[in-house]
C-alpha positions as CSV (number, residue, x, y, z in Angstrom):
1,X,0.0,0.0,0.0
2,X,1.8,3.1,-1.2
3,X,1.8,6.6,-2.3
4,X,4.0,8.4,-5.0
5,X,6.3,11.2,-3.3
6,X,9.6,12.4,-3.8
7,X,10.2,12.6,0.0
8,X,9.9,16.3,0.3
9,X,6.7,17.6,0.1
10,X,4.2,14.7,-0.5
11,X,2.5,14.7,-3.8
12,X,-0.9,14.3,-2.9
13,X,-2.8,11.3,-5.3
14,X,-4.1,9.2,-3.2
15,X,-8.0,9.3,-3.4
16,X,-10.0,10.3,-0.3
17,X,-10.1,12.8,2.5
18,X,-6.8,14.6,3.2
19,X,-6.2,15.5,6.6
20,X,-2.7,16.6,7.1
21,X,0.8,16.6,5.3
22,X,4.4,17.5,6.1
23,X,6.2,20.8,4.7
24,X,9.0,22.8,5.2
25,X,12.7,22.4,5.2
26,X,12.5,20.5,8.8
27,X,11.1,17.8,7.0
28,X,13.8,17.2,4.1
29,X,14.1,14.1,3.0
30,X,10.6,12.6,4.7
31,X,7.6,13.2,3.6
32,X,4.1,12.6,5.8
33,X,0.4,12.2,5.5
34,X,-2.3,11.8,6.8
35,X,-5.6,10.8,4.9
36,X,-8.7,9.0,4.9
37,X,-9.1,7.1,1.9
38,X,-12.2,6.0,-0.3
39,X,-14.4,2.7,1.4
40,X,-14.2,1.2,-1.5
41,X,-10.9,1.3,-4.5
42,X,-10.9,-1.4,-7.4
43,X,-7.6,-1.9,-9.4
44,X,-5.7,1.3,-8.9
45,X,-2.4,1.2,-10.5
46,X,0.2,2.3,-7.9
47,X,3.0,4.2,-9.9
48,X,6.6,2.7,-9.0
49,X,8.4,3.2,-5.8
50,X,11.2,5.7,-6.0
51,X,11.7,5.1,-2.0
52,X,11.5,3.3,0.8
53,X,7.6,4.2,2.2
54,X,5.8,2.9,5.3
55,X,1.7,2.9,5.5
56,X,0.6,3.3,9.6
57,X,-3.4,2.2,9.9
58,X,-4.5,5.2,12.4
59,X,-8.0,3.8,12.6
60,X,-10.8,1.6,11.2
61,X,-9.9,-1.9,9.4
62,X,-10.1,-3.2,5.5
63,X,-9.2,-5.8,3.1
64,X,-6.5,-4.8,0.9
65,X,-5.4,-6.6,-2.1
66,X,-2.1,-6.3,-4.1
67,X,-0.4,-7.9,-7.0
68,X,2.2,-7.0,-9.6
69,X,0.4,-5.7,-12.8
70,X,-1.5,-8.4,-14.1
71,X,-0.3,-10.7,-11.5
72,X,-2.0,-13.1,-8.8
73,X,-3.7,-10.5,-6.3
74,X,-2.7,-10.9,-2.8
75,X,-5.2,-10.1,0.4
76,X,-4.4,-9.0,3.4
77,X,-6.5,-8.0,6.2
78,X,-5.6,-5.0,8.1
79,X,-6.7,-3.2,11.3
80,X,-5.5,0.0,13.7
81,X,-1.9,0.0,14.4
82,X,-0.8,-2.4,11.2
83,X,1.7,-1.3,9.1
84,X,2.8,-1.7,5.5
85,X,6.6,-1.9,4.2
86,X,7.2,-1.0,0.5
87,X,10.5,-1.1,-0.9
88,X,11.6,1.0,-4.3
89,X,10.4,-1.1,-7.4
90,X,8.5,-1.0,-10.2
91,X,4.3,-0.5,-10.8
92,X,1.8,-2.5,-9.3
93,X,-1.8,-2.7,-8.7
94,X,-3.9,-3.0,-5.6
95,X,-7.2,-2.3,-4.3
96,X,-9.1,-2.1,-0.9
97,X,-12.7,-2.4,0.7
98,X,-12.9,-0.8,4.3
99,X,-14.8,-3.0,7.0
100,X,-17.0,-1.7,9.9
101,X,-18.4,1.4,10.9
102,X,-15.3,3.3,11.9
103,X,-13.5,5.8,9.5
104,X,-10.4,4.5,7.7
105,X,-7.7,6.3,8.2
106,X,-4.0,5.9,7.2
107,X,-0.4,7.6,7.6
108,X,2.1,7.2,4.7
109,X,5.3,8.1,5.1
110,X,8.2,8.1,2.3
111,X,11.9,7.8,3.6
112,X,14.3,10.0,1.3
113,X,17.2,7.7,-0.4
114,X,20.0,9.7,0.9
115,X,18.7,9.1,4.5
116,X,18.1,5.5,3.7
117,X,21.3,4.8,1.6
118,X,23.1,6.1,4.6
119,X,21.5,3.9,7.2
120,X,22.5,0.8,4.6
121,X,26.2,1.9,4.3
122,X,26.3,2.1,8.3
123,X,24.9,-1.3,8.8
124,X,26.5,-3.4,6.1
125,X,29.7,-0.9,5.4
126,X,30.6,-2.1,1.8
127,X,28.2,-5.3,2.1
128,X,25.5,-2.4,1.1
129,X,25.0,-3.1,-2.2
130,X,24.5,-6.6,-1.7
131,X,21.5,-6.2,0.5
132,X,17.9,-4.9,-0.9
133,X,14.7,-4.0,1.8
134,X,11.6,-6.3,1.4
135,X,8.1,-5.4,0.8
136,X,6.3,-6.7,4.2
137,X,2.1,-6.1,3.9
138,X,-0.4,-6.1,7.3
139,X,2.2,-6.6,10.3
140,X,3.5,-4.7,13.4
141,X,6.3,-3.2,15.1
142,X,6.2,-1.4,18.3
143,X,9.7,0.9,17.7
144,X,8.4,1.8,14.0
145,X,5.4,2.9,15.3
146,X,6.6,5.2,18.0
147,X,8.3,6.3,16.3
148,X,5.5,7.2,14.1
149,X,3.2,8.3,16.3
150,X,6.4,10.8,17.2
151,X,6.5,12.0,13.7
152,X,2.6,12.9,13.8
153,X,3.0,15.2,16.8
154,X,5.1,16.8,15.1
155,X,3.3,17.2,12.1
156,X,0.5,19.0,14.2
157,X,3.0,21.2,16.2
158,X,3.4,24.6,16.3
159,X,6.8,24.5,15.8
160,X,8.5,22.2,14.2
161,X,12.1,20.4,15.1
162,X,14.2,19.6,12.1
163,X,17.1,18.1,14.8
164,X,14.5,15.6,16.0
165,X,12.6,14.9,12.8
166,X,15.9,13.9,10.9
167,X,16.8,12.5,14.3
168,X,13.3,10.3,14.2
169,X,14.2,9.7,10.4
170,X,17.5,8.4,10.4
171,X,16.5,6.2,13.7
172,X,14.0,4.8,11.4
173,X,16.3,4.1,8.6
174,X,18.5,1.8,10.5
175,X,15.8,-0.1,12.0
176,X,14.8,-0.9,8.7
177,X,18.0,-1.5,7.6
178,X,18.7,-4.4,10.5
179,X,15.1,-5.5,10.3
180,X,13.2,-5.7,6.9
181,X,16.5,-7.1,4.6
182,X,17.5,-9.8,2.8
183,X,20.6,-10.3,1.4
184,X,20.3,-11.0,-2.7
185,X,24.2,-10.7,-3.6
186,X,27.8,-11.6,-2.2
187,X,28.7,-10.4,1.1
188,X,32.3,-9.8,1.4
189,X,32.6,-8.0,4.7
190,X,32.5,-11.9,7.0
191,X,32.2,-9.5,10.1
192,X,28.5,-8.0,9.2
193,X,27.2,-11.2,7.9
194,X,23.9,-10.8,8.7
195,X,21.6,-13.2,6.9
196,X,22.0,-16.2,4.2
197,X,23.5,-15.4,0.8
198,X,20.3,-14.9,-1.4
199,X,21.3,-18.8,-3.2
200,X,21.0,-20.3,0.2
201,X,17.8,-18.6,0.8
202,X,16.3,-19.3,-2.2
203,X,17.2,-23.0,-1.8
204,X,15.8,-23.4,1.4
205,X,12.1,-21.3,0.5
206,X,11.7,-22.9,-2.8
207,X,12.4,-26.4,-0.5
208,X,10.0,-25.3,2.1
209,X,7.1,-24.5,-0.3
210,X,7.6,-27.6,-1.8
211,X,6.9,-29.5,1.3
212,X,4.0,-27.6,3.2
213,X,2.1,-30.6,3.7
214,X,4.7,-31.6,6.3
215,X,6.3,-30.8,9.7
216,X,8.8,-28.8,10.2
217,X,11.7,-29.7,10.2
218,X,14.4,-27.6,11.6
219,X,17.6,-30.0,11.0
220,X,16.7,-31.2,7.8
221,X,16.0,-27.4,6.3
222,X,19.7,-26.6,8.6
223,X,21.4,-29.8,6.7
224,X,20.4,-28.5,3.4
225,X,22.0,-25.1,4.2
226,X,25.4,-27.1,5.5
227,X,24.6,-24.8,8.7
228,X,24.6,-26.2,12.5
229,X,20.5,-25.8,13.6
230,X,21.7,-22.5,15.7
231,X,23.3,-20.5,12.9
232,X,21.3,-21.4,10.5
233,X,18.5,-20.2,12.7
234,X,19.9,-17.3,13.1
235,X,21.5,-16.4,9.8
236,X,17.5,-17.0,8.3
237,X,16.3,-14.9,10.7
238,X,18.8,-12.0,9.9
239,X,18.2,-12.4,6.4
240,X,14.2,-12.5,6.4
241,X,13.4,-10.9,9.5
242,X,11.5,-14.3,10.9
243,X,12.6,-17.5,12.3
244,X,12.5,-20.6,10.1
245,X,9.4,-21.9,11.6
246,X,7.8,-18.7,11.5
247,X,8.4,-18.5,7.8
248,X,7.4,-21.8,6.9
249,X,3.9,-21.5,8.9
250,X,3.7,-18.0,7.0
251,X,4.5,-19.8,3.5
252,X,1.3,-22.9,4.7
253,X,-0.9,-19.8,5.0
254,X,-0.6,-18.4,2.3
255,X,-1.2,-21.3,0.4
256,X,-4.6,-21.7,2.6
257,X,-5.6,-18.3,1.9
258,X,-5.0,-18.9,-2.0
259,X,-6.7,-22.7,-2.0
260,X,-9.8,-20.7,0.0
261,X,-10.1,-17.8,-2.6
262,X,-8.9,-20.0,-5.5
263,X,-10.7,-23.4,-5.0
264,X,-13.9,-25.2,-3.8
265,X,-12.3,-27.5,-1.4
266,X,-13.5,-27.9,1.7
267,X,-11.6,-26.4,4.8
268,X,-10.7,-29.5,6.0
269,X,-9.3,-30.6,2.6
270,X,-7.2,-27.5,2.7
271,X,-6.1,-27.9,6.2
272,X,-4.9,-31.4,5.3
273,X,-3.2,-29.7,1.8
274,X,-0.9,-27.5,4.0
275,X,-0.2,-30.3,6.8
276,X,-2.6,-30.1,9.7
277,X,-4.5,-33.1,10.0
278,X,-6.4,-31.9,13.0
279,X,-8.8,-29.1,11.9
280,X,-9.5,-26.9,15.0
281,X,-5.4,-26.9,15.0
282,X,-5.5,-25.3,11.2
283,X,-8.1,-23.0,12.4
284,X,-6.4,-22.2,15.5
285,X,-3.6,-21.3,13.5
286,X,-4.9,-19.4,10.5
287,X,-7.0,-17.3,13.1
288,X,-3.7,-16.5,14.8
289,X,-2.6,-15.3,11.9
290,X,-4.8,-13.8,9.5
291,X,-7.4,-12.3,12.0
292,X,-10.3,-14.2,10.8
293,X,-11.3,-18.2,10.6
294,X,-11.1,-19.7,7.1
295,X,-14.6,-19.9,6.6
296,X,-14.9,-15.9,7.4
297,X,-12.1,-15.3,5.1
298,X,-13.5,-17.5,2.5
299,X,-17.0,-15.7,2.7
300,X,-14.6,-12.1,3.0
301,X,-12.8,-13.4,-0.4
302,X,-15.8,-14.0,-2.0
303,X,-18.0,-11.0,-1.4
């Protein structure tokens, strides 16, 4: 879920109510709003991503779908507090349908590339370039949003700081820059080896989504890597930002969510499909982490 901007001032195109926006040289190199868009968008094309932009859900809830441009559209449920990463990259599409009675209303934020290039070279010195930030949709993260919530006090004050506004931006850079990476080239500097070379990763993913119908398994995925089970627990972990078994449980539901959208199997059929042979344990579990029980999702999907 994005926004076109330049980082300094926000160019205003999203549809819907505009409440606030940044201006000003304290605010060089972020740009912020705050808006309350349309109940109801089909098939917007988002223009591409020049920089590093973070969505902040301030209130209400909504089903919000993405895909690349002519892709498989992706849905993702999302509610006060949840937050949406979106690195630089080309166009794509998405829409939304805003659920309940309460407004929607969102904060964008766009992170300039100077800041954010910065933040990369400080993390992963000459490893930098070797290292790309991922697009994360409907998930949360208490220091990002203090952080945000700082920013829009200050967006409302009388008078604003530019020391603690780049201050506030820069701290935000380097979270994302240890947080929400993956490594996608050689790294050469062995003492900030923080995550999998991208082959590795891709080897182990590509294995895991293969085998969703079974348990995890921690050694076998750590064997494949040539990795003891502790670093290669923690080496995936720097590298996607989740555990192993986190991951894998996030690949089985996404296959459930596509199989309830996609498919007429039943729910137990599907449960089976990405290995839970007990049913109130699927449900359990895709409640946990979707924010709905398949058959509500199904009937969401569908509407």
């Amino acid at each position: 879920m994005s926004v076109s901007s330049q980082a300094n001032p926000v160019e205003r195109t999203s549809p819907g109510g505009f409440r606030a926006a940044s201006s000003g040289p304290a605010w060089k190199n972020l740009a912020v709003e705050i808006y309350a868009p349309i109940r109801v968008e089909k098939g917007r094309i988002v223009p591409a991503v020049t920089e590093p932009q973070i969505v902040w859900v301030l209130a209400g809830s909504a089903w919000i779908e993405e895909r690349e441009i002519g892709g498989r559209w992706l849905k993702t449920e999302v509610k006060k507090d949840d937050l949406f990463l979106t690195a630089p990259g080309p166009p794509y599409e998405m829409q939304w349908k805003a659920t309940g009675r309460q407004p929607f209303e969102i904060m964008t934020l766009s992170l300039g590339m100077s800041v954010y290039s910065r933040a990369m070279k400080d993390v992963f010195a000459t490893d930098a370039r070797a290292v790309r930030l991922r697009d994360i949709s409907g998930f949360k993260d208490s220091f990002i949003t203090v952080l945000l919530k700082e920013l829009r006090r200050e967006l409302t004050a009388e008078q604003v700081s530019a020391l603690f506004v780049q201050g506030v931006a820069q701290s935000l850079a380097v979270h994302l820059a240890r947080r929400y990476t993956v490594v996608t080239g050689t790294i050469r500097n062995h003492r900030r080896r923080w995550g999998l070379p991208g082959f590795k990763l891709r080897k182990i993913t590509e294995l895991m989504s293969r085998h969703l119908e079974d348990e995890f398994n921690l050694l076998r995925f750590a064997q494949e890597a040539s990795m003891s089970e502790f670093h290669f627990s923690r080496m995936f972990k720097s590298a996607t930002g989740q555990s192993p078994s986190q991951y894998f449980i996030g690949l089985k539901m996404e296959s459930a969510r596509r199989l309830l959208k996609e498919t007429s199997k039943s729910i137990i059929e599907i449960g089976l499909d990405v290995g839970y042979t007990s049913p109130s344990r699927f449900a359990h579990i895709f409640r946990r982490e979707t924010g709905a029980s398949p058959t509500a999702y199904r009937q969401q999907a569908r509407a």
